[in-house]
C-alpha positions as CSV (number, residue, x, y, z in Angstrom):
1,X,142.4,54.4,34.4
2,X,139.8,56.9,35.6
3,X,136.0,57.7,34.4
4,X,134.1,60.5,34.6
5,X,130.3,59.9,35.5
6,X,129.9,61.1,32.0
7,X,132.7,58.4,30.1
8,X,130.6,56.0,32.0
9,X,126.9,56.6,31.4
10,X,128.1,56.8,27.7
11,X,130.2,53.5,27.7
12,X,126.7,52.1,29.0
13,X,124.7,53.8,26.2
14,X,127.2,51.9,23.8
15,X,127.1,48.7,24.8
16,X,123.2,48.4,25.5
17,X,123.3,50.2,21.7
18,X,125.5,46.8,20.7
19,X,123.3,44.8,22.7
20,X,120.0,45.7,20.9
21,X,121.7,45.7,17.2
22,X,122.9,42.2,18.2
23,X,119.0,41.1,18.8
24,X,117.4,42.9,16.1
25,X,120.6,41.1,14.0
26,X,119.7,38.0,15.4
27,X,115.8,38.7,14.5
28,X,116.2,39.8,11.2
29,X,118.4,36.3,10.7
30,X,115.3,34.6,11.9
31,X,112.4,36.4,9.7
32,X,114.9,36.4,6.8
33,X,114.9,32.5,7.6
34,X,111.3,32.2,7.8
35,X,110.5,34.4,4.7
36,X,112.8,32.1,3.0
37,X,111.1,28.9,3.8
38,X,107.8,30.8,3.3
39,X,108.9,31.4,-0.6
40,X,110.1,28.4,-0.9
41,X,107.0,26.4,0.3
42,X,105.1,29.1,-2.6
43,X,107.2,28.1,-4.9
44,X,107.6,24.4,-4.8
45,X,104.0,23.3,-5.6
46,X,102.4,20.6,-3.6
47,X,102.0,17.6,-5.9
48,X,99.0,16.4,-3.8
49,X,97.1,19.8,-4.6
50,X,97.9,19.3,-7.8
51,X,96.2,15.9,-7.7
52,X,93.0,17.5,-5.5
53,X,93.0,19.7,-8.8
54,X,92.6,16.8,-10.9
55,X,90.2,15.1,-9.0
56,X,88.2,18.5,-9.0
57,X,88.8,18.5,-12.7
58,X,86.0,15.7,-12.6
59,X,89.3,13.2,-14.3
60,X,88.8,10.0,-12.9
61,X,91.6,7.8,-12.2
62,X,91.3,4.2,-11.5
63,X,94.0,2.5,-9.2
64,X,95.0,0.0,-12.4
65,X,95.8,3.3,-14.5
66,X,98.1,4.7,-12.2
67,X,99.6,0.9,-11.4
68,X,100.3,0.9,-15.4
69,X,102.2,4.4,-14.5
70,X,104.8,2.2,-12.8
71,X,104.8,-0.3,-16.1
72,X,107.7,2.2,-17.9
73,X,107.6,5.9,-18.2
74,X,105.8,5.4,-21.7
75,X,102.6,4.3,-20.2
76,X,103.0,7.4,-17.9
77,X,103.2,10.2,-20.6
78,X,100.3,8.3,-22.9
79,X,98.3,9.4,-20.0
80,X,97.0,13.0,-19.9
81,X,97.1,12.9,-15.7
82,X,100.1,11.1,-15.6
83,X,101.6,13.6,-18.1
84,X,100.2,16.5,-15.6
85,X,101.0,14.6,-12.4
86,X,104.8,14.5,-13.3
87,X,105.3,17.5,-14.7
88,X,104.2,18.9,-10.9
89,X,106.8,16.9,-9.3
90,X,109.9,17.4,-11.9
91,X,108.2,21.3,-11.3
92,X,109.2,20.3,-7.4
93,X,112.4,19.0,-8.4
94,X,113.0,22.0,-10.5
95,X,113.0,20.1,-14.1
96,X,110.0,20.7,-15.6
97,X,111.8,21.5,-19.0
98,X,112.7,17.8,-19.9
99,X,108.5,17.0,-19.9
100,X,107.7,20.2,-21.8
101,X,110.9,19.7,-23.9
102,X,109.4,16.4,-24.5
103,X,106.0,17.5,-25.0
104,X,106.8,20.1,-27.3
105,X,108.4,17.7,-29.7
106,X,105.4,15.9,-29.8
107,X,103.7,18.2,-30.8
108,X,106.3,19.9,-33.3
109,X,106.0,16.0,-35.0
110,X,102.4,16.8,-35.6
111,X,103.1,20.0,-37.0
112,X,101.5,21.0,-40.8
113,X,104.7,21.6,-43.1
114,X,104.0,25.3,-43.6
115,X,103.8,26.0,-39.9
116,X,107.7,24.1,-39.0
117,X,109.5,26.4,-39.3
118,X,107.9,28.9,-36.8
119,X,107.4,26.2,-34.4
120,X,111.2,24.7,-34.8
121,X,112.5,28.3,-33.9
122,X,110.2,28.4,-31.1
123,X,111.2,25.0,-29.9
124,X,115.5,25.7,-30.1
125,X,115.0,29.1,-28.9
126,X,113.1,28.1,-25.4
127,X,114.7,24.9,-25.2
128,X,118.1,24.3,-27.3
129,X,119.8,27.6,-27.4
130,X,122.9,28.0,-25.3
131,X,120.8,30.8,-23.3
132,X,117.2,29.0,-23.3
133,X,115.1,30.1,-20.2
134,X,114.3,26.5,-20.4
135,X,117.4,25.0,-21.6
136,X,117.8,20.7,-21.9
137,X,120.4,19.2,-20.6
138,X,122.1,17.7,-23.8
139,X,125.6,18.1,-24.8
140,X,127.7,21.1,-27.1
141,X,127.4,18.5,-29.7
142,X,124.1,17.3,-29.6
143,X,123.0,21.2,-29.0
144,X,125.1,22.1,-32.6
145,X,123.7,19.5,-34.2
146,X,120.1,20.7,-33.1
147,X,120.4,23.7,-33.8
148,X,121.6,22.8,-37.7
149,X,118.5,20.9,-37.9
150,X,115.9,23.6,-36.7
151,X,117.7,25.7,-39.2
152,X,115.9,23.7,-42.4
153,X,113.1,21.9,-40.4
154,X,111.8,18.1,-40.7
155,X,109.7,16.7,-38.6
156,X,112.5,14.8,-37.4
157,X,114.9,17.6,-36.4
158,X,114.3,17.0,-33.1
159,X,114.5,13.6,-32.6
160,X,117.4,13.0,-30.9
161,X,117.4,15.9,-28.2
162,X,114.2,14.4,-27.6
163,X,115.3,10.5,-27.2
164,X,118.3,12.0,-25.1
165,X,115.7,13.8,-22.7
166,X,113.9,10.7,-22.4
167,X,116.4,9.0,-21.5
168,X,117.8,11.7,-19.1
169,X,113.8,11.1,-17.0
170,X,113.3,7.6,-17.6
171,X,117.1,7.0,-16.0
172,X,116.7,9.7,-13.3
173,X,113.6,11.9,-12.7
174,X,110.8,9.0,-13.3
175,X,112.6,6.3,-10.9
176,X,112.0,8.8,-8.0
177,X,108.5,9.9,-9.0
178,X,107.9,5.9,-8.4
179,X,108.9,6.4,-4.8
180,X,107.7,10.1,-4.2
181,X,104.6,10.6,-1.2
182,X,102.7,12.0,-4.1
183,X,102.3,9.2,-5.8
184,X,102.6,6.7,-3.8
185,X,100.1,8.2,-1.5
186,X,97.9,8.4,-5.3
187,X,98.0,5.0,-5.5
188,X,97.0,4.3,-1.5
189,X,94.4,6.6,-2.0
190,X,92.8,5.4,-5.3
191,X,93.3,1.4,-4.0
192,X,91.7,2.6,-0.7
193,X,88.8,4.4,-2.6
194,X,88.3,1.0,-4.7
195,X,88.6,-1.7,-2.0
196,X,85.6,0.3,0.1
């Protein structure tokens, strides 16, 4: 097969033209990459600035406080920065419902009997309902049976989503905030800070 000068220059034009589409494919790949890891590292919050806010908070926290944090996950949510502290990391482990779930109920239970009702529909409809923003990880039952209770309010009607959410961080989410850097680097930190 013959080509002109012409067929030529342009099968050249073509396949520097693939060439350069190839690297500016190959580039967008790698800014789409690092945008992505960019959002991400906005997006998951540092549990260690979240301590720094704390501390800048002027809350003090003793090395035995956060020791009693490792005592059961009932001694961590009694505490107002252990309650904060873990709600950053299950925020990092993208499960912060369960501790507002769980937060929100106590609340709800100290709730004046003209005000439950308001504050049961606001509870199901963030947290119960089948299309929560927020939605708990309970079962189809457990959701029903909810659901039948925030329709005539007690200050009991959530009870058992509540202990079933508990359950779900004291079996799951709570052992590994026990081993996370943040807190164990807390608790270096604060026994460092105490032995000096």
């Amino acid at each position: 097969i013959f080509f002109s000068p012409n067929s030529m220059t342009e099968l050249n034009e073509k396949d520097n033209c693939r060439l350069a589409e190839g690297k500016i494919h190959k580039k967008k790949q790698k800014a789409f990459g690092a945008d992505l890891k960019n959002y991400l590292r906005c997006m998951v919050p540092h549990i260690e600035s979240a301590i720094k806010t704390f501390n800048s908070r002027n809350v003090t926290l003793s090395a035995e406080e956060v020791i009693q944090w490792s005592q059961s996950l009932e001694k961590l949510l009694t505490s107002q920065s252990g309650q904060g502290i873990f709600w950053e990391f299950l925020k990092s482990e993208f499960s912060e419902e369960n501790i507002e779930f769980w937060l929100a109920c106590e609340d709800y239970k100290k709730t004046k009997s003209d005000h439950l009702h308001g504050k049961a529909e606001r509870i199901y409809l963030d947290f119960v309902h089948s299309d929560a923003v927020k939605q708990i990880n309970i079962d189809y039952q457990m959701r029903e049976a909810t659901a039948k209770q925030a329709q005539d309010p007690t200050h009991t009607s959530f009870d058992e989503a509540q202990r079933t959410v508990y359950i779900l961080m004291e079996r799951d989410s709570y052992p590994r905030f026990l081993k996370s850097k943040a807190y164990l680097n807390l608790l270096n930190q604060l026994q460092t800070s105490t032995s000096k």
